[in-house]
C-alpha positions in Angstrom: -8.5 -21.0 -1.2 -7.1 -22.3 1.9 -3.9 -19.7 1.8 -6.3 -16.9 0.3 -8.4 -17.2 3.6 -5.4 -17.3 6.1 -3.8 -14.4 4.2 -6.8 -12.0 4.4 -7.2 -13.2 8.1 -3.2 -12.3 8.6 -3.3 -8.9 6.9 -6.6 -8.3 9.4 -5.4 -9.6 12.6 -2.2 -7.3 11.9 -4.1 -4.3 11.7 -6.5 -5.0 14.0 -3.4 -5.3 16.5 -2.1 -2.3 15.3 -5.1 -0.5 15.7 -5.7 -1.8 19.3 -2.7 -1.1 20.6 -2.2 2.4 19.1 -5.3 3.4 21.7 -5.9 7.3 20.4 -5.7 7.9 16.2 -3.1 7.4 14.2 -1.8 10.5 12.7 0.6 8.7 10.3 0.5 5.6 8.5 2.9 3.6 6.4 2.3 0.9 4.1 4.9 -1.2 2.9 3.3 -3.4 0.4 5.6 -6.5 -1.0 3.0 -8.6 -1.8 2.0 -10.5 -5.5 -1.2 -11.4 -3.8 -4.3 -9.4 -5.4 -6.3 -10.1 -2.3 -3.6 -9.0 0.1 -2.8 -5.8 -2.2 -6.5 -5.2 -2.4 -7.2 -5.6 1.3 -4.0 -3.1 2.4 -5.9 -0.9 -0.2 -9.3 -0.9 1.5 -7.7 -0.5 4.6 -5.4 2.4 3.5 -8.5 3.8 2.2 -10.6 3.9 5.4 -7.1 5.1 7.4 -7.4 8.2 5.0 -11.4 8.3 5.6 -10.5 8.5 8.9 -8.5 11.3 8.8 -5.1 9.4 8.9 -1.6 10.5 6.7 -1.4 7.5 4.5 1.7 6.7 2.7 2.1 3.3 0.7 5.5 2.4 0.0 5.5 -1.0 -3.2 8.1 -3.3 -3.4 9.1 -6.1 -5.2 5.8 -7.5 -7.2 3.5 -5.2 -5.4 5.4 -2.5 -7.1 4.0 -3.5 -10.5 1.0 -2.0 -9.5 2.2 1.6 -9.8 2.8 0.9 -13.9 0.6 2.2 -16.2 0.5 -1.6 -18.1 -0.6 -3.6 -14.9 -4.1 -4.4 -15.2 -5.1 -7.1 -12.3 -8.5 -9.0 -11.6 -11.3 -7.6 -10.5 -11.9 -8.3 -7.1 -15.3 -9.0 -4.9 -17.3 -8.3 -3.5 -16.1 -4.4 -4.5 -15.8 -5.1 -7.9 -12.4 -3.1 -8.0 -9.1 -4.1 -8.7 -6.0 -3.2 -6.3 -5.0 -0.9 -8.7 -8.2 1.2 -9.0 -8.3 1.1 -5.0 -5.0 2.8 -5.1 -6.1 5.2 -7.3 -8.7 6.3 -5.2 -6.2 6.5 -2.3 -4.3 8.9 -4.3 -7.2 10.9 -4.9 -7.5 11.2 -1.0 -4.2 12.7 -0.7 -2.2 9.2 0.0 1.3 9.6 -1.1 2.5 6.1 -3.4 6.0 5.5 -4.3 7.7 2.7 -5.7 10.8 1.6 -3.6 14.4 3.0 -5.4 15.6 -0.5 -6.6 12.0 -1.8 -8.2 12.4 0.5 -11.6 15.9 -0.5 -12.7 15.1 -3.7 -11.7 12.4 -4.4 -13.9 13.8 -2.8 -16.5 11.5 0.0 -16.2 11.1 4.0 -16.2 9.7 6.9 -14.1 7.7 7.2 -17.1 5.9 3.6 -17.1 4.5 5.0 -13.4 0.8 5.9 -13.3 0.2 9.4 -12.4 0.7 10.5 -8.9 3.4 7.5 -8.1 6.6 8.4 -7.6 10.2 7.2 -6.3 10.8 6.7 -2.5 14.2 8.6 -1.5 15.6 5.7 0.6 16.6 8.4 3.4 13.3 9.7 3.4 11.8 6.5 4.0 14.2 5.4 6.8 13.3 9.1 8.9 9.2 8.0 8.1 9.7 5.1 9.4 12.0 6.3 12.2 9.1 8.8 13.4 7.1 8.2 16.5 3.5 9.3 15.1 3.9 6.7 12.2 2.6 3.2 12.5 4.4 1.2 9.5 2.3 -1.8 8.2 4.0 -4.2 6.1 2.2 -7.2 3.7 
């Protein structure tokens, strides 16, 4: 419980210093979610979600364990109090015009094809990424 509370606290502080220091809106965000936590995927989620609300580019970028998320079999825990799972809250980031890709070594890695990928979720181009990132408009988050 202990670890749960310190890493929602974490993931909050971070973008609550991001969001501070960025003074005017952000015009482009990046996500780069690594995490196996559902409350950490969850909470970059929400917060991706109300970035979009706000008029903010979102893109979310999953690695790693987070990336099991973009497959159609992943089915996680609902989580309070929004009674959603991190899933369904990226879903609904999709539907606001949020970009999701699964990082180029998760797929062959897990043994897994473009066609295991819910709809919408793609594969990040590796130099594409890298010239995101590289931009001056886009804030890049990573949990």
């Amino acid at each position: 419980m202990k670890k749960t509370i310190l890493t929602i606290l974490c993931t909050s502080l971070s973008f609550g210093a991001f969001a501070q220091t960025s003074g005017a809106k952000t015009e482009k965000a990046l996500f780069i979610l690594t995490s196996n936590s559902l409350q950490t995927q969850g909470m970059s989620m929400v917060l991706a979600n109300a970035m979009v609300k706000q008029g903010t580019q979102v893109n979310v970028l999953l690695c790693d364990k987070a990336g099991d998320l973009a497959l159609k079999s992943t089915t996680s825990e609902t989580l309070k109090p929004m009674g959603a799972t991190p899933e369904g809250l990226m879903m609904n980031l999709i539907k606001g015009g949020a970009l999701v890709k699964v990082c180029a070594l998760y797929l062959p890695n897990k043994g897994a094809s473009k066609e295991d990928l819910r709809e919408g979720i793609t594969v990040a181009s590796p130099p594409d990424m890298a010239a995101m990132m590289g931009q001056q408009e886009t804030k890049v988050i990573s949990n």
